[in-house]
N, C-alpha and C positions, 0 to 999 in steps of 0.2 A: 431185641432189635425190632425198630416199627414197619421193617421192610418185611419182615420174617413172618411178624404178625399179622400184616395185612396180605398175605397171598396163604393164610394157614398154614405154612409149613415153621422146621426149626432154624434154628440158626447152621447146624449141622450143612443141614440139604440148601440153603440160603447161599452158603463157601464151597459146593457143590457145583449148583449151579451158575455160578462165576468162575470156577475153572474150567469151564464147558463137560463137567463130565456129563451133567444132568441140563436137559430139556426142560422150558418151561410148558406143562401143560397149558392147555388152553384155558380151563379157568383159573389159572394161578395165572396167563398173560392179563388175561381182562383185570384179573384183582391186581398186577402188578401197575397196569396204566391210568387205572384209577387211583391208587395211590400215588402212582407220579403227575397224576391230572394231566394226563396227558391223551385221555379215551376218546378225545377229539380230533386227534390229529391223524391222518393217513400214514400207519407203520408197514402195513402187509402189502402183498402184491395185489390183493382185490381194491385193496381200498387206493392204495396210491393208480390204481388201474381207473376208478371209479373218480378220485377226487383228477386225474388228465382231463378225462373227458366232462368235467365238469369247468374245465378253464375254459374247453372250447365252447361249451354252452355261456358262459360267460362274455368271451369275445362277441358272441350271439347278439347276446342282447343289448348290448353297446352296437354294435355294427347296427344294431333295428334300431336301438334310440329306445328301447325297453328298460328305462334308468332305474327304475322303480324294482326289478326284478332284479337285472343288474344290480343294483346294493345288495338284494338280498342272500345273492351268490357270494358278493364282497367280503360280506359278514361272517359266511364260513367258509371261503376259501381261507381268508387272512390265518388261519390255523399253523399255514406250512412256515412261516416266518417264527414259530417258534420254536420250530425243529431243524437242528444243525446239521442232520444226514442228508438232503434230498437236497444240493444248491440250486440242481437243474430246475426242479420245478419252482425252487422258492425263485427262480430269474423269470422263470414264466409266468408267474403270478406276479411279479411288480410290471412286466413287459404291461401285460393286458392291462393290470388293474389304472395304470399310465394313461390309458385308453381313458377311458373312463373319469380318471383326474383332467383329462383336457377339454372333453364335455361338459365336465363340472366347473370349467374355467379356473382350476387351479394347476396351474402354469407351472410353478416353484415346485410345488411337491411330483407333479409330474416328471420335470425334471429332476429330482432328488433321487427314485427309482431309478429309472435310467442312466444314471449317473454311476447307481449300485452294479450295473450290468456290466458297464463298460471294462472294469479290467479284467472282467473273465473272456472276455469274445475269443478271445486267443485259442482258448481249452474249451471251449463249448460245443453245441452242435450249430447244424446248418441251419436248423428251425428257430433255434435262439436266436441267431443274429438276423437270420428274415427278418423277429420280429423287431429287434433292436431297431435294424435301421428302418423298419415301417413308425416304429415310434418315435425315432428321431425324426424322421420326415413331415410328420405329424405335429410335433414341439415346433418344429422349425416354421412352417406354415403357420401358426397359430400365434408365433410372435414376430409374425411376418416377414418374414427372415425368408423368403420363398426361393433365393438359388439352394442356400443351404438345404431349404427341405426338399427340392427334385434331386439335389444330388444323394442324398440318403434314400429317395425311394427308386432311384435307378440302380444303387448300390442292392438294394433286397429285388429288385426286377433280377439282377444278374446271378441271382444266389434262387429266384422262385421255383427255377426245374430240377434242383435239387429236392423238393419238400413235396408233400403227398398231396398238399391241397392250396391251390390256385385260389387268390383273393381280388376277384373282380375290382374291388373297391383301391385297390394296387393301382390299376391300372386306369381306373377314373380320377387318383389323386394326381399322378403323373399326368394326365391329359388335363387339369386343369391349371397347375403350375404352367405347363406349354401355354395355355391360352393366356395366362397373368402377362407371359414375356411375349406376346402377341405373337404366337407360331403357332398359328391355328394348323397348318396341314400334319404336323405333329400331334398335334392334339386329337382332331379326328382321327390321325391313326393310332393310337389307344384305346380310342372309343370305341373303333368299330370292331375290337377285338372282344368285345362282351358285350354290343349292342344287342346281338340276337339273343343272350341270356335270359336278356329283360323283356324283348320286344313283345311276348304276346300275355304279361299279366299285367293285365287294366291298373291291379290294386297295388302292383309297387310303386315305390316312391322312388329308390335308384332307377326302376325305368324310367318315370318321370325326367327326373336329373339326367339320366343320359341322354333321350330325346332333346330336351332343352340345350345339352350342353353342343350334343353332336350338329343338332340343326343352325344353333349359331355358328358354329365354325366351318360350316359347309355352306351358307350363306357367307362370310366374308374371303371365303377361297371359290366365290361363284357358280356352285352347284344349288341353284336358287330353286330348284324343284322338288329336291332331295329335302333342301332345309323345310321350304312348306310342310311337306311330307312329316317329317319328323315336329316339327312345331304344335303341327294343328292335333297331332298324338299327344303331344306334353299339354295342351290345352283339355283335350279330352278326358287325359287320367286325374287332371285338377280339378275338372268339375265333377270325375264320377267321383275323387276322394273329398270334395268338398273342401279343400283345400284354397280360401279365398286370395289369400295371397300369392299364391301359385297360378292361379286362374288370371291374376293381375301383370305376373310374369310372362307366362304364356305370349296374351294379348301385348302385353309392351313387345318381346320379341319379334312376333308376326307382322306387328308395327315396321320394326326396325329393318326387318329380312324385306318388308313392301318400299323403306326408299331405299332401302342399298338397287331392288330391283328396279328404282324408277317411278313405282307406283304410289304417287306423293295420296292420291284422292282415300284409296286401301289404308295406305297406311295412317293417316288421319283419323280416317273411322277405327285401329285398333286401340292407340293411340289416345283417343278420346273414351273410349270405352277402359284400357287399363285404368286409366284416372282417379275411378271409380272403386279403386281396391288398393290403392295407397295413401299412405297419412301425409298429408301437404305440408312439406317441407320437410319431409326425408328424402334422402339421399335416390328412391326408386323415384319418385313426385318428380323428383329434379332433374332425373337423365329422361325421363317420359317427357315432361316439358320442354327438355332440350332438343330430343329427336323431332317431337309436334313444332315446335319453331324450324329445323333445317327444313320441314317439308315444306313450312309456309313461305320460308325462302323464295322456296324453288317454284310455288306453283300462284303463292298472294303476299311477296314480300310486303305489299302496303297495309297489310293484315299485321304485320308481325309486332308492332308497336306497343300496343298493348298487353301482346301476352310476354313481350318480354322484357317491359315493365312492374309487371308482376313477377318474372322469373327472376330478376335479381334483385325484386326486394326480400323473396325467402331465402334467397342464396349469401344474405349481406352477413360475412365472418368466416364463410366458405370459403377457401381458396380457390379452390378446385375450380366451382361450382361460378364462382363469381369470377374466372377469368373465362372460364368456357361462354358465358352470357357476353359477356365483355367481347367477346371474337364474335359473337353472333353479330351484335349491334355494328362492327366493323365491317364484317360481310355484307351486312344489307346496303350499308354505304357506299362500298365500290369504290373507292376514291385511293390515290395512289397511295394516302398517309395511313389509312386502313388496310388495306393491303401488306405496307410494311410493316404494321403490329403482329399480322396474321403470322410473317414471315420472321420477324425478329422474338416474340411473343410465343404467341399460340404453337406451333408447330415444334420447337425447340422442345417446351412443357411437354407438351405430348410424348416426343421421341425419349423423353428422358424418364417417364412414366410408359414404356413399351407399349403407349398406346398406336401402335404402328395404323389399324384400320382408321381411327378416328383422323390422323393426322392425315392421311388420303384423303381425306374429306375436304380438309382444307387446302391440301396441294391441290386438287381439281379447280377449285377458284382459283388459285392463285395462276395457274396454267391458264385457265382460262382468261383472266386477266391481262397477263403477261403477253400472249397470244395475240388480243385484239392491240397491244400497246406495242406491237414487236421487239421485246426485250425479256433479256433473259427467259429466255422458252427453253433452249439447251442446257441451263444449269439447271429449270425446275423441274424438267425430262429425268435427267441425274439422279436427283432427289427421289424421284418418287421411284425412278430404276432401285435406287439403295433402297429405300423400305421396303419394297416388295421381294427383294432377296433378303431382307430381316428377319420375313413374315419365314420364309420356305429353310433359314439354316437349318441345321438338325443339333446344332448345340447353341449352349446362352454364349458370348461372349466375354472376356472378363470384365 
């Protein structure tokens, strides 16, 4: 027998040791798993103790964006999928390795794990399905599908004080889904539950992303000091990481947090300073452009011709982008037929894309408008009453 032979005993002691009478030593287990080629996969209590903690190093280094390492983990985690005793972990290593396929922008095979998960959740632990439904939440996001994916990470929010370890980045995915559905006071309240985590290492990058995120939604729920506060930090940690596009981010924000405050001249100067760190005619170019035209509105409408002239000829095939230019050029006209594109047009788009703040931008004209013309001042009062209870719900609507 080649089982016999390769662990040096007989056949004898072979039908022995399969009726449990007899123990496999230890060098007869090592020659037995190299005969079954199997010396690589985690059978004992050290090694499956040693390959757990190597999943969490794993989830590591995808949470950092250390992809490079991350594969290298990949390559010998993927061992347990070929062994049929361990399910738990073999669920934990598609959970995370999912991670990692949505980084890689492979969508399909991400889902296809995930998929493998699903009719165990029943019979599994608490830790599994945290992570399922952080994975689902994650898929769901990423094919933008963004109610479906807050409701999968409030589904593992609710299941988190069960599990030994708290994943900040939970709670900054949940706070940014809030901001997609423009509920920013929601959103800041996520953020500000692992703000301090981050707050005093210059060299993270989640701190970064949380200053940036928290400061803009504390800037469009009016805590304009705060936002500073936090902005001019995100700006900080971008130029100590050198992070040029982030430095460009930063400066657009502090831009946009100066006219929410008023401060058309500030904001101009950030405004024209981001500029300088975005590719003309991407989609940052274009909302930087667009904010630098409302403030020229506001302080040199007669100024505004030109640059937004140029801002819809990069924006020609944009939807978006060439109806937002589209409403500028109406606003600067003031004129009743303008006004009702604002009203029939632009503000509708908006609401139907939760961009609840931006659409207050243009209720403010139109009220204003309306106001000097005495009409309908009560219904656009209404209006801007419903968005602003939009912004403060505490759930999405159907």
């Amino acid at each position: 027998m080649d089982f016999a032979k390769a662990i040096g005993r007989g056949e004898h002691t072979v039908i022995k040791i399969e009726k449990g009478e007899r123990k496999l030593t230890q060098d007869e287990f090592t020659a037995a798993r190299k005969f079954m080629r199997v010396e690589h996969i985690p059978m004992l209590e050290d090694e499956l103790a040693r390959y757990r903690g190597n999943l969490y190093v794993f989830r590591e280094r995808i949470k950092e964006e250390v992809l490079g390492e991350a594969r290298k983990l990949r390559s010998y985690l993927a061992s347990i999928t070929e062994f049929p005793f361990e399910p738990e972990l073999t669920m934990f290593y598609k959970i995370i390795d999912a991670r990692l396929l949505l980084k890689e922008q492979e969508l399909d095979k991400a889902r296809d794990n995930l998929k493998l998960v699903e009719s165990f959740l029943d019979k599994t632990t608490n830790e599994i399905r945290y992570h399922y439904y952080y994975g689902m939440g994650s898929l769901n996001v990423a094919m933008r599908n963004h109610k479906e994916g807050l409701q999968f990470y409030l589904l593992a929010c609710e299941i988190e004080k069960n599990i030994l370890e708290i994943e900040p980045s939970l709670r900054f995915n949940i706070a940014l889904c809030y901001s997609r559905f423009g509920m920013y006071f929601l959103s800041a309240t996520y953020l500000e539950r692992i703000y301090h985590d981050f707050s005093h290492d210059i060299t993270s990058t989640t701190g970064m992303m949380i200053d940036t995120n928290l400061g803009m939604s504390y800037s469009k729920i009016g805590h304009y000091k705060k936002a500073k506060e936090l902005l001019c930090d995100a700006l900080k940690r971008a130029e100590y990481l050198n992070n040029k596009l982030r430095i460009g981010y930063a400066l657009h924000n502090l831009g946009c947090l100066s006219y929410i405050a008023r401060d058309y001249e500030n904001a101009l100067n950030y405004l024209d300073q981001a500029t300088n760190y975005f590719v003309q005619g991407d989609n940052a170019y274009l909302e930087n452009i667009y904010y630098k035209i409302l403030c020229l509105i506001a302080v040199r409408a007669s100024k505004c011709k030109l640059e937004l002239n140029h801002a819809m000829s990069l924006a020609e095939g944009d939807e978006h982008f060439s109806l937002l230019f589209n409403s500028l050029s109406h606003l600067i006209l003031k004129e009743k037929e303008s006004m009702q594109f604002i009203e029939d047009e632009t503000t509708p788009y908006l609401l139907s894309r939760h961009q609840y703040f931006e659409a207050l931008i243009f209720y403010e004209y139109l009220e204003d408008f309306y106001a000097k013309n005495k009409t309908k001042t009560s219904e656009i009062k209404a209006s801007i009453g419903d968005i602003r209870m939009r912004m403060m719900r505490e759930e999405i609507n159907p």
